[in-house]
C-alpha positions as CSV (number, residue, x, y, z in Angstrom):
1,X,66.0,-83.6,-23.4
2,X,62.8,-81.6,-21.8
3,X,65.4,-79.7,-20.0
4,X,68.2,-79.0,-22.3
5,X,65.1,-77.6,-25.0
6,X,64.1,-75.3,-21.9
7,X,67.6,-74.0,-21.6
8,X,68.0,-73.3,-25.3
9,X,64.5,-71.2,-25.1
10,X,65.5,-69.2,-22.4
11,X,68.9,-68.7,-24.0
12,X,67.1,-67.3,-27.2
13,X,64.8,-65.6,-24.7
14,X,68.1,-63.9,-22.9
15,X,69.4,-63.2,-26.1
16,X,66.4,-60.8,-26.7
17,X,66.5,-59.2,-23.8
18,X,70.1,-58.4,-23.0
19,X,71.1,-57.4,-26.8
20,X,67.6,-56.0,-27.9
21,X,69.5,-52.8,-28.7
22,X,71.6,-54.2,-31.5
23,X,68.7,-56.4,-33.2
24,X,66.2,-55.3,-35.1
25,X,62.6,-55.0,-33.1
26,X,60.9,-57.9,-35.3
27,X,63.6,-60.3,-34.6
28,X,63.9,-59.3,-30.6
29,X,60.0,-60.2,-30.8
30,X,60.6,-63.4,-32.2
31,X,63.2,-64.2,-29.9
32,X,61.4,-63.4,-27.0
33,X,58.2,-65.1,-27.8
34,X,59.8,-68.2,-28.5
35,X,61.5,-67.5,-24.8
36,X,58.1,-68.1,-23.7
37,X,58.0,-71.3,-23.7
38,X,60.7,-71.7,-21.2
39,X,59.1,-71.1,-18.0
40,X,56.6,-73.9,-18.2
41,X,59.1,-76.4,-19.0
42,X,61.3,-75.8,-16.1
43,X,58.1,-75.2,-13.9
44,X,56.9,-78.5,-15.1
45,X,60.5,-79.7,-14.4
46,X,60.1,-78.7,-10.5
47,X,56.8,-80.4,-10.2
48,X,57.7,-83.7,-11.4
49,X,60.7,-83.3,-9.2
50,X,58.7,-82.5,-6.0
51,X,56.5,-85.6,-7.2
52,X,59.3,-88.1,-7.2
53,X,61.4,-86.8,-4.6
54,X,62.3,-88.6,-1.1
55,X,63.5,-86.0,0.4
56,X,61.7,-82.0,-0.3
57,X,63.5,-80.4,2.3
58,X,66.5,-81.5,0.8
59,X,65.4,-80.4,-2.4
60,X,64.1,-76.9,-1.4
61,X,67.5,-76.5,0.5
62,X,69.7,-77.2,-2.9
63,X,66.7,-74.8,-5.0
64,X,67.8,-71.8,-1.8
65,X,71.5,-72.2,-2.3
66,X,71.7,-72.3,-6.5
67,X,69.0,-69.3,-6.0
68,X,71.4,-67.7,-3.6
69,X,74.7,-67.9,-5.8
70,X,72.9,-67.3,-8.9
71,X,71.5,-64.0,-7.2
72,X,75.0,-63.3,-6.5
73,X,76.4,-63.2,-9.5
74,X,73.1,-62.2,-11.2
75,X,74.0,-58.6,-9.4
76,X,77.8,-58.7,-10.1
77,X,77.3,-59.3,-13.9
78,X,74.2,-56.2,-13.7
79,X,76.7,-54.3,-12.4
80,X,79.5,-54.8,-15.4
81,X,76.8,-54.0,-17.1
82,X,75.1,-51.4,-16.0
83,X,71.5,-52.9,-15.6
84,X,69.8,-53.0,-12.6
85,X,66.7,-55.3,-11.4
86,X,63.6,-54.8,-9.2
87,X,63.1,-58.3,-7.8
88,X,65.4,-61.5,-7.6
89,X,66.4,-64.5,-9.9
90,X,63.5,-67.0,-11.5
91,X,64.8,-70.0,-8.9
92,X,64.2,-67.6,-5.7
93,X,60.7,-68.7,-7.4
94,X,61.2,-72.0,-7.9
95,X,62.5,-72.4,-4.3
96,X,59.4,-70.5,-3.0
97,X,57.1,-72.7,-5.1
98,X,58.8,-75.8,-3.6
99,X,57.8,-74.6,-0.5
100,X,54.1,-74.0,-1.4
101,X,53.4,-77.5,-2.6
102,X,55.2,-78.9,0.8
103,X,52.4,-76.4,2.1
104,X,49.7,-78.4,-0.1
105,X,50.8,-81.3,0.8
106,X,50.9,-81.1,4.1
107,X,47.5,-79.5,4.0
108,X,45.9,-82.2,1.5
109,X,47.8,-85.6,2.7
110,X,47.8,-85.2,6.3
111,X,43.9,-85.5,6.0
112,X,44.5,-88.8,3.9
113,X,46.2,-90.0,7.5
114,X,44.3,-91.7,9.6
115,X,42.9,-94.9,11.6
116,X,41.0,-97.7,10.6
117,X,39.3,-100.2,12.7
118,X,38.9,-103.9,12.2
119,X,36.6,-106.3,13.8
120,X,37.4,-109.5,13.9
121,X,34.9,-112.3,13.5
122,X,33.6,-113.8,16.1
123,X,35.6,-116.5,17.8
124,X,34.0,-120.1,17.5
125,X,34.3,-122.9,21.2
126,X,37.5,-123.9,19.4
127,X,39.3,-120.7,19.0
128,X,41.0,-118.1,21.4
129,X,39.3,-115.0,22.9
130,X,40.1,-112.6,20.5
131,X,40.2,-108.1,21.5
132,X,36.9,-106.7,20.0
133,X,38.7,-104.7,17.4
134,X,41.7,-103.5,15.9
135,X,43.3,-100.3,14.9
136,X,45.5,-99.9,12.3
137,X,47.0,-96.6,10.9
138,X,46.5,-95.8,7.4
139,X,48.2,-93.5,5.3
140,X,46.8,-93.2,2.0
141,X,48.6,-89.4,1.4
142,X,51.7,-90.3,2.4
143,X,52.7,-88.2,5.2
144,X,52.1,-90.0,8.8
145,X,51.5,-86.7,10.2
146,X,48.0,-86.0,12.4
147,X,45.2,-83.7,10.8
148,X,44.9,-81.1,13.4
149,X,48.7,-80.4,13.1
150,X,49.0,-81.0,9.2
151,X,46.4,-78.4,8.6
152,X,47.3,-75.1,10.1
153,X,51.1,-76.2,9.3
154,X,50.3,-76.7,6.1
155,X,48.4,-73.8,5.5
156,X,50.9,-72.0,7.2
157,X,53.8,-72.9,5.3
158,X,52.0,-71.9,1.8
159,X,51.5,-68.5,3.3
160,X,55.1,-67.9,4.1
161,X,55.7,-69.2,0.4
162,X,53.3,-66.6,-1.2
163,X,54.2,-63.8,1.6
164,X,58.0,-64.0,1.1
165,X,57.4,-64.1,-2.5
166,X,55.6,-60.6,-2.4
167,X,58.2,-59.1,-0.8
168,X,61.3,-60.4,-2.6
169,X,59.6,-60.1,-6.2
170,X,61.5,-63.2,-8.1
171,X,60.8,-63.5,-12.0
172,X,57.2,-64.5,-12.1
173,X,56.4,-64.0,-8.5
174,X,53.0,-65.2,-7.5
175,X,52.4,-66.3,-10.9
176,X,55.4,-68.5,-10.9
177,X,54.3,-70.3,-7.6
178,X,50.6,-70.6,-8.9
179,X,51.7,-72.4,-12.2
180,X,54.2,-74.8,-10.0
181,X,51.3,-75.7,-7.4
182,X,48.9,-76.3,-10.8
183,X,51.1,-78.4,-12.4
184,X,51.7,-80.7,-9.7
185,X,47.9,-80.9,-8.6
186,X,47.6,-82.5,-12.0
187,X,50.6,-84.9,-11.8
188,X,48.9,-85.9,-7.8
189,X,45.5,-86.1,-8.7
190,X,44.4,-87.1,-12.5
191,X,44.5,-89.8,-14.2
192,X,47.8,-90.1,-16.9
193,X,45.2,-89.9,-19.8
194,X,43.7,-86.8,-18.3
195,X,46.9,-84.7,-16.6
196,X,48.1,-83.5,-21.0
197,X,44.0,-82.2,-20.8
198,X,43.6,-80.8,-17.6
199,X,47.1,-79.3,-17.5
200,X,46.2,-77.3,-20.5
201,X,42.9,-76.1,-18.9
202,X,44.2,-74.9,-16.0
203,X,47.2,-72.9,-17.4
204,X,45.0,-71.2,-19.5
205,X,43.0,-70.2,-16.9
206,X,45.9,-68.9,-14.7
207,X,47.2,-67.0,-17.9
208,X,44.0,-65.6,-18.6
209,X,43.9,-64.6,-14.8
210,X,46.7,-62.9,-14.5
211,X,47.0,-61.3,-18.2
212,X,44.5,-58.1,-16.7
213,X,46.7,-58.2,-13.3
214,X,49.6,-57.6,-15.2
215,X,48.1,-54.8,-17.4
216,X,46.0,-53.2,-14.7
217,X,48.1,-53.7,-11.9
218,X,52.0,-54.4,-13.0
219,X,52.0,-51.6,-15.4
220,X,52.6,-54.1,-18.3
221,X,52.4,-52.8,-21.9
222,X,49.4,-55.1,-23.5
223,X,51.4,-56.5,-26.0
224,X,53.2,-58.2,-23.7
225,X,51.3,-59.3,-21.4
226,X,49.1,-61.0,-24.7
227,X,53.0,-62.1,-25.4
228,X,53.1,-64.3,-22.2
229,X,49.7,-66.2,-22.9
230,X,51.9,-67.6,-25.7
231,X,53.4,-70.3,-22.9
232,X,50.5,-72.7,-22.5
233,X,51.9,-74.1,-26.1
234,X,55.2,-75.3,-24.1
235,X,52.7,-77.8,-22.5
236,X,52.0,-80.3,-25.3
237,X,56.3,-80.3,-25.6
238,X,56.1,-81.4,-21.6
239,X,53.8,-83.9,-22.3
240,X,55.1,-85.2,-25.1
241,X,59.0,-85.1,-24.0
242,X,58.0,-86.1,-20.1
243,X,60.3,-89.6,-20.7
244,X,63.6,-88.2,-19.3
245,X,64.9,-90.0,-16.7
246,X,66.1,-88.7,-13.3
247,X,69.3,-86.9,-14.5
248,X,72.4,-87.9,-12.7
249,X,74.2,-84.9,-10.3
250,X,76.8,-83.7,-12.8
251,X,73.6,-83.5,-15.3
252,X,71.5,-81.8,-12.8
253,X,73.9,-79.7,-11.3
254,X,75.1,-78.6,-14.6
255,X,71.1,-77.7,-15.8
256,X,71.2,-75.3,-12.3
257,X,74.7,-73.5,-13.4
258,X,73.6,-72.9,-17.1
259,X,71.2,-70.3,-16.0
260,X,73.3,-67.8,-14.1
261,X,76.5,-68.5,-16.1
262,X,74.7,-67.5,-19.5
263,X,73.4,-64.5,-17.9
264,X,77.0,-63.7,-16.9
265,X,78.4,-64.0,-20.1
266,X,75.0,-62.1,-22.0
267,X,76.0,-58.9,-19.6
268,X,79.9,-59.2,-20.2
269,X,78.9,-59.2,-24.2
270,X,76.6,-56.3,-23.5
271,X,79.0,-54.0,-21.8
272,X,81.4,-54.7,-24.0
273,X,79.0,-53.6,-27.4
């Protein structure tokens, strides 16, 4: 259901942007605002998903190749219709941000890793000589990987993330990645009564970050830029929709086809209008 509402809001969202010129400005405003709300949902989407998955490499390899096609035909359908584009589609981000939290987590968990000893008690006339102590590996974060390699390759890999996403300018860029990483911090580290709070609080302040970067820096008009502050009230739907459960792969590969396909078919109306 969270899904399938984030895919109507970006449709209205598409709507706005790829027919502006044959709707009136007020209703291309409402359209577009309501688009908001689309992004967080699907960003919240890719953090619960990098929470429950077994397998992120797997999961950052499917996010690479749907980002790939959908770039693709993204280009193709511009072309029809005479659009062009700066940067590269929003799951180039979604990929990239996939990468940053492996980054994190690498980073964060490998430290949780580590080796406790025991002591036994002391053996009594009646018992066997027993070794002075034992050591047992513990891994509380959940990645058996040693601290002095987890580190620097964790840290490492969240620069590449971040670099790459510089240089190939997906929808959202560094904001994107930030509001992934943020969202899953909460789902790894608070409490389930605290993560609807502390969710809220922290995409505020990344919005309120990046709203002068946008206008002093990304040549934003204000309004807009105002506009996109608008998406922190997509959080409360998260929250309050977060009872889906893992979709099956027609389902899921069907959610990951919707968004090129409906820009294909928004650029074949517009060049035909």
């Amino acid at each position: 259901m969270l899904k399938l509402l984030a895919c109507f809001f970006m449709l209205l969202d598409h709507l706005g942007y790829y027919l502006d010129f044959i709707m009136p400005d007020g209703v291309v405003m409402i359209l577009r605002t309501i688009g908001r709300l689309a992004f967080p949902i699907f960003a919240w989407s890719v953090a619960r998903g990098m929470k429950r998955t077994h397998n992120p490499l797997r999961y950052f390899i499917r996010m690479c190749i749907f980002a790939g096609a959908s770039e693709l035909l993204i280009r193709l359908a511009y072309g029809c219709a005479g659009l062009t584009s700066s940067g590269t589609n929003v799951m180039v981000t979604f990929a990239l941000s996939i990468a940053l939290v492996t980054g994190y987590r690498l980073f964060i968990h490998s430290y949780l890793d580590m080796v406790a000893s025991l002591r036994p008690i002391s053996p009594t006339p009646q018992t066997a000589p027993t070794p002075p102590r034992y050591d047992i590996r513990v891994n509380i974060g959940g990645i058996e990987l040693d601290p002095r390699i987890g580190l620097p390759l964790g840290l490492l890999t969240a620069a590449l993330a971040v670099t790459v996403a510089l240089w190939l300018q997906p929808d959202y860029g560094l904001y994107g990645l930030l509001t992934v990483l943020a969202f899953y911090i909460v789902y790894d580290v608070c409490p389930e009564k605290d993560r609807e709070k502390r969710a809220i609080q922290i995409f505020i302040l990344l919005n309120a970050l990046f709203l002068p970067i946008r206008i002093l820096f990304m040549n934003w008009p204000a309004d807009w830029s105002i506009l996109q502050c608008f998406s922190v009230a997509a959080l409360p739907i998260c929250y309050y929709l977060d009872r889906d459960k893992k979709p099956g792969p027609a389902v899921k590969y069907a959610y990951y086809l919707f968004y090129p396909l409906h820009i294909v078919l928004l650029c074949l109306i517009r060049s035909l209008l």
